[in-house]
C-alpha atoms as an extended CHARMM CRD file, in Angstrom:
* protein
*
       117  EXT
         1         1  UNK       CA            -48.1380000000      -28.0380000000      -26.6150000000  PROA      1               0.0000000000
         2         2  UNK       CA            -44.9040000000      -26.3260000000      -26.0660000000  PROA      2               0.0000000000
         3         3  UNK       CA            -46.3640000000      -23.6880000000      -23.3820000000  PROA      3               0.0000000000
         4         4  UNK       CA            -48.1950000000      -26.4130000000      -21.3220000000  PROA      4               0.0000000000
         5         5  UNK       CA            -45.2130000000      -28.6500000000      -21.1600000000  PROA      5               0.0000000000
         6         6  UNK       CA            -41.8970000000      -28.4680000000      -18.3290000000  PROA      6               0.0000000000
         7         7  UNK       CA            -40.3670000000      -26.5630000000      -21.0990000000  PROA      7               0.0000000000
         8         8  UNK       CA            -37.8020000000      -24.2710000000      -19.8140000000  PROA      8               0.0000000000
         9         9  UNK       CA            -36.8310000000      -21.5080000000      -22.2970000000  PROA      9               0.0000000000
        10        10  UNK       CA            -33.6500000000      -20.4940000000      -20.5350000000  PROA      10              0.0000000000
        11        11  UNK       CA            -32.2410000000      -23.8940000000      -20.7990000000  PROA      11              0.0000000000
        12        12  UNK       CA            -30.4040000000      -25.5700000000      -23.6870000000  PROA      12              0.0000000000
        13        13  UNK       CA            -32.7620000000      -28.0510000000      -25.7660000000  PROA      13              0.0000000000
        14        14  UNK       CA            -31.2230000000      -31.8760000000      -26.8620000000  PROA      14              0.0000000000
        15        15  UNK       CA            -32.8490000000      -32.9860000000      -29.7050000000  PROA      15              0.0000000000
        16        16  UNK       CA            -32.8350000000      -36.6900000000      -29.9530000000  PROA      16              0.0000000000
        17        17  UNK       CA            -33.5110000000      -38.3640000000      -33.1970000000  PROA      17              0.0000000000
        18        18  UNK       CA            -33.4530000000      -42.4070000000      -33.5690000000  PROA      18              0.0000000000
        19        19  UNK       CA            -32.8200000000      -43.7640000000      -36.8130000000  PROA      19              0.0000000000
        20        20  UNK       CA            -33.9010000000      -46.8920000000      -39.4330000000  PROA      20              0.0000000000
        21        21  UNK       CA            -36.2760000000      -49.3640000000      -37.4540000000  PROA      21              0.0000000000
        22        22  UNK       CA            -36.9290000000      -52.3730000000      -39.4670000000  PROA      22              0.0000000000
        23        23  UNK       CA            -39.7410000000      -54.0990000000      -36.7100000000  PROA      23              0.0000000000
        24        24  UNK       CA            -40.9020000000      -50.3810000000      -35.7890000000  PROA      24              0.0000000000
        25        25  UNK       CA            -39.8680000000      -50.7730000000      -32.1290000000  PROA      25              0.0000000000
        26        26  UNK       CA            -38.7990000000      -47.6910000000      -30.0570000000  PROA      26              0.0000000000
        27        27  UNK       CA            -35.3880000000      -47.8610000000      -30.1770000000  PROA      27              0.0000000000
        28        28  UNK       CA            -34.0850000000      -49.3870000000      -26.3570000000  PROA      28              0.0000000000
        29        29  UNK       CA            -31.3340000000      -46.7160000000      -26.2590000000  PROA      29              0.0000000000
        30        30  UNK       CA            -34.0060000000      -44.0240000000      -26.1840000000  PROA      30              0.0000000000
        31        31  UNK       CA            -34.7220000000      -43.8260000000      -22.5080000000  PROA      31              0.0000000000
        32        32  UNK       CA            -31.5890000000      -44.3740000000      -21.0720000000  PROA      32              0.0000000000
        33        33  UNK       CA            -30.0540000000      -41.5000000000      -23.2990000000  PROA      33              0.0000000000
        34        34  UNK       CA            -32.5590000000      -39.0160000000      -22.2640000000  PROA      34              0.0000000000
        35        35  UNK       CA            -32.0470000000      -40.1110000000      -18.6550000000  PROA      35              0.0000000000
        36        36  UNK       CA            -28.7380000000      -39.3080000000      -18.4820000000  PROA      36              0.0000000000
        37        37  UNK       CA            -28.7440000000      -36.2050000000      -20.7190000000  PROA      37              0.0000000000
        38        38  UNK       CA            -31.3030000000      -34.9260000000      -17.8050000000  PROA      38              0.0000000000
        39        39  UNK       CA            -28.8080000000      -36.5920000000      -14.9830000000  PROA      39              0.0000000000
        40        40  UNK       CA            -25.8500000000      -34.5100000000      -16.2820000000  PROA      40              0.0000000000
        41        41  UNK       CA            -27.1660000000      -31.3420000000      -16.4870000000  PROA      41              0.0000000000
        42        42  UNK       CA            -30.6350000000      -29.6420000000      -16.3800000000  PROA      42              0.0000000000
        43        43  UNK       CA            -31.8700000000      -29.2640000000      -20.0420000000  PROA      43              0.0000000000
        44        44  UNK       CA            -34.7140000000      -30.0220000000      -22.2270000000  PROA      44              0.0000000000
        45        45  UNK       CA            -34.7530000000      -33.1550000000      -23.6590000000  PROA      45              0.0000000000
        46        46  UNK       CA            -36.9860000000      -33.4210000000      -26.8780000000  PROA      46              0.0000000000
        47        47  UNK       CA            -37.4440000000      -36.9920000000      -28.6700000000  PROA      47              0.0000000000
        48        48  UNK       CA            -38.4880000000      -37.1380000000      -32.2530000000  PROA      48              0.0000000000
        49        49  UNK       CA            -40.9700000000      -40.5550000000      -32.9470000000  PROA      49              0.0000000000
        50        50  UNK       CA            -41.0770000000      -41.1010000000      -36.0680000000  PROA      50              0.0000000000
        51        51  UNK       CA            -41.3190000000      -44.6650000000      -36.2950000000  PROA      51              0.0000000000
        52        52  UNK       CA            -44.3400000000      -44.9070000000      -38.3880000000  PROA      52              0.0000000000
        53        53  UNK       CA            -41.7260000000      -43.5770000000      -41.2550000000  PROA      53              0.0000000000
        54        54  UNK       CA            -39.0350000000      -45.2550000000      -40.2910000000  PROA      54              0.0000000000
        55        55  UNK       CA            -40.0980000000      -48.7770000000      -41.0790000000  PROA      55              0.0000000000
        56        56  UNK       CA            -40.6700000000      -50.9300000000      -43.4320000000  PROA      56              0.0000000000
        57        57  UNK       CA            -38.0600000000      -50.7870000000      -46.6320000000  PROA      57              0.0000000000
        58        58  UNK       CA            -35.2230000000      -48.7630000000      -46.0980000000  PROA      58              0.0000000000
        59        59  UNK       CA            -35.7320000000      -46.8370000000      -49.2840000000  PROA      59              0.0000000000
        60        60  UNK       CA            -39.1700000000      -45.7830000000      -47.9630000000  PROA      60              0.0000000000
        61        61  UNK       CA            -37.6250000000      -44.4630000000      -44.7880000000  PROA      61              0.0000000000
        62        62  UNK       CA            -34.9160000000      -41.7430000000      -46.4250000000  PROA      62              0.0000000000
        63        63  UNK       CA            -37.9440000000      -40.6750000000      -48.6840000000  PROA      63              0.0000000000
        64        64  UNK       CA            -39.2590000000      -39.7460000000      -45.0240000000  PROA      64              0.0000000000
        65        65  UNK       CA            -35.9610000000      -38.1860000000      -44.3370000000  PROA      65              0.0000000000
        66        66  UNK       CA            -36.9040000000      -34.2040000000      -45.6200000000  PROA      66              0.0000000000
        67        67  UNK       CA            -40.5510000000      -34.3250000000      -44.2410000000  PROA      67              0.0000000000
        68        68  UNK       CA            -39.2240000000      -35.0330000000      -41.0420000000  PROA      68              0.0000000000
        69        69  UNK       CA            -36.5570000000      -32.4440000000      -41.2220000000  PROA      69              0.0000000000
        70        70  UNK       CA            -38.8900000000      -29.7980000000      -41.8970000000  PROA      70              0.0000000000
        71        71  UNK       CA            -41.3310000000      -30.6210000000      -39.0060000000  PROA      71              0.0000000000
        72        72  UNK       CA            -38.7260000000      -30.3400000000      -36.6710000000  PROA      72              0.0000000000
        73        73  UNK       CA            -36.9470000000      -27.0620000000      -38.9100000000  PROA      73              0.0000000000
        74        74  UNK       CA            -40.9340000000      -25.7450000000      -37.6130000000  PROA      74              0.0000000000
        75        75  UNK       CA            -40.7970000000      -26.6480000000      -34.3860000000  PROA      75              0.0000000000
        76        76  UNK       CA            -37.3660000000      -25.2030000000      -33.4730000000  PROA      76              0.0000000000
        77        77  UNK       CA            -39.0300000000      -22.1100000000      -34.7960000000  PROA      77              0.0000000000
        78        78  UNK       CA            -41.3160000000      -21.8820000000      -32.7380000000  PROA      78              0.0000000000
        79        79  UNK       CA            -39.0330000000      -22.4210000000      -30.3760000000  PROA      79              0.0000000000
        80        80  UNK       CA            -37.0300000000      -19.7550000000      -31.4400000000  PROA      80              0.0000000000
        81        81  UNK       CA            -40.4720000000      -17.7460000000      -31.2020000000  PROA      81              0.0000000000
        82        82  UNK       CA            -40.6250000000      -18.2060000000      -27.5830000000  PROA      82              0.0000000000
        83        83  UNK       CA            -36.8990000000      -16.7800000000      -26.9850000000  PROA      83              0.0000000000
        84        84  UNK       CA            -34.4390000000      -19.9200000000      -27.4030000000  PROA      84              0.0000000000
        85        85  UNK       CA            -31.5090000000      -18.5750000000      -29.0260000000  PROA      85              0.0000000000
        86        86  UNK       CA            -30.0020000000      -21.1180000000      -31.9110000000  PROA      86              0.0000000000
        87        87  UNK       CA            -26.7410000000      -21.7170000000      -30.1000000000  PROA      87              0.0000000000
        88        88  UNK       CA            -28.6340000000      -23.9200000000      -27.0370000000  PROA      88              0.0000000000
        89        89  UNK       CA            -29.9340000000      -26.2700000000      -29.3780000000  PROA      89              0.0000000000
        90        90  UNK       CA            -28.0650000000      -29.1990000000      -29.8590000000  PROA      90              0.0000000000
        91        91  UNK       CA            -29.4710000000      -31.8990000000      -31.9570000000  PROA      91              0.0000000000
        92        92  UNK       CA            -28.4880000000      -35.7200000000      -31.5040000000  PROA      92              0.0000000000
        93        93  UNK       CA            -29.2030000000      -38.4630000000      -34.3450000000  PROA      93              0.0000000000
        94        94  UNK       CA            -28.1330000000      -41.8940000000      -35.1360000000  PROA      94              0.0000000000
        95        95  UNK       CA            -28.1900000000      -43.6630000000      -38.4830000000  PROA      95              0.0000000000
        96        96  UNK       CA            -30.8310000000      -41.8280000000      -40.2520000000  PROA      96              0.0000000000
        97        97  UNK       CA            -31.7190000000      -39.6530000000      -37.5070000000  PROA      97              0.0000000000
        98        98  UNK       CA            -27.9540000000      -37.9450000000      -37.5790000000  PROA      98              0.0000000000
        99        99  UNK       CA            -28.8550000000      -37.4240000000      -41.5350000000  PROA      99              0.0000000000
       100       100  UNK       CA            -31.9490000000      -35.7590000000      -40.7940000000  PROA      100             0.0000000000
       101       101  UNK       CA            -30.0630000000      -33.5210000000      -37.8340000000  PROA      101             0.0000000000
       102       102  UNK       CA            -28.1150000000      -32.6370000000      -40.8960000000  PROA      102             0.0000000000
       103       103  UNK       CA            -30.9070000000      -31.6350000000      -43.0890000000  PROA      103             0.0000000000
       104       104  UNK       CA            -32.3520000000      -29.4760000000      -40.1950000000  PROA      104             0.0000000000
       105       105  UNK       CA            -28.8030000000      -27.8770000000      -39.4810000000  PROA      105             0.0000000000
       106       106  UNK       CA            -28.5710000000      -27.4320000000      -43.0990000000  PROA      106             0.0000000000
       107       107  UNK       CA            -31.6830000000      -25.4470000000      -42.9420000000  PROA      107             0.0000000000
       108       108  UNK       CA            -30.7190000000      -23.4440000000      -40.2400000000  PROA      108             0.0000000000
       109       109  UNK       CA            -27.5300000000      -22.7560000000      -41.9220000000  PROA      109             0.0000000000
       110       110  UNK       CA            -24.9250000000      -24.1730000000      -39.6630000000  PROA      110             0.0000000000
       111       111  UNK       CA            -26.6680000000      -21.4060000000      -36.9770000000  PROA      111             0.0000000000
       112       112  UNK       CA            -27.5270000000      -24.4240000000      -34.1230000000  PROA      112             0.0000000000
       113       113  UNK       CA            -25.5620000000      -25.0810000000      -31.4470000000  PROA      113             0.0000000000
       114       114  UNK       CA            -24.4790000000      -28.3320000000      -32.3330000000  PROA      114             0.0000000000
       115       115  UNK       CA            -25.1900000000      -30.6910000000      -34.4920000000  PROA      115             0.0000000000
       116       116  UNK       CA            -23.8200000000      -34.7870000000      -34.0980000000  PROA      116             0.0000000000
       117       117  UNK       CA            -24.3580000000      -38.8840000000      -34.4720000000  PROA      117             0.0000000000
């Protein structure tokens, strides 16, 4: 839960989405990435797992794609509910993960803060 968690509302939010996994391992990148996102600067780090859809046959993972992008399309608002403003939220993907950013910046209408792979 959002309110039970080191959360800070005043600070700007990384998103960090990983992308294809054929074996379904967390990517390796993952950790070291959020270290030094928290290293450079105080933010909020937020990792999306969704390696249980990204497995498997490729073709099975993009038809994960848009129900991904809309759980996270809900959680930034209810982010949003608790005072972030669109602009601090800056959403990181790679491979599949940067298309899904996409979808959710799409749905947000080009409003976040930034958007990249």
């Amino acid at each position: 839960c959002i309110l039970t968690s080191n959360f800070n509302a005043t600070l700007d939010t990384k998103i960090v989405i990983h992308g294809f996994r054929v074996w379904g391992t967390k990517p390796s990148w993952i950790g070291e990435l959020t270290d030094r996102l928290l290293q450079v600067d105080a933010v909020n780090v937020v990792v999306v797992d969704w390696i249980a859809g990204s497995m498997a046959q490729y073709l099975g993972a993009v038809e994960k794609m848009a129900p991904v992008g809309l759980q996270i399309t809900s959680f930034i608002g209810k982010l949003l509910n608790l005072g972030v403003s669109e602009s601090t939220i800056h959403i990181i993907g790679a491979s599949l993960g940067a298309h899904i950013g996409g979808l959710v910046g799409t749905f947000f209408g080009g409003k976040l803060g930034r958007s990249e792979e």
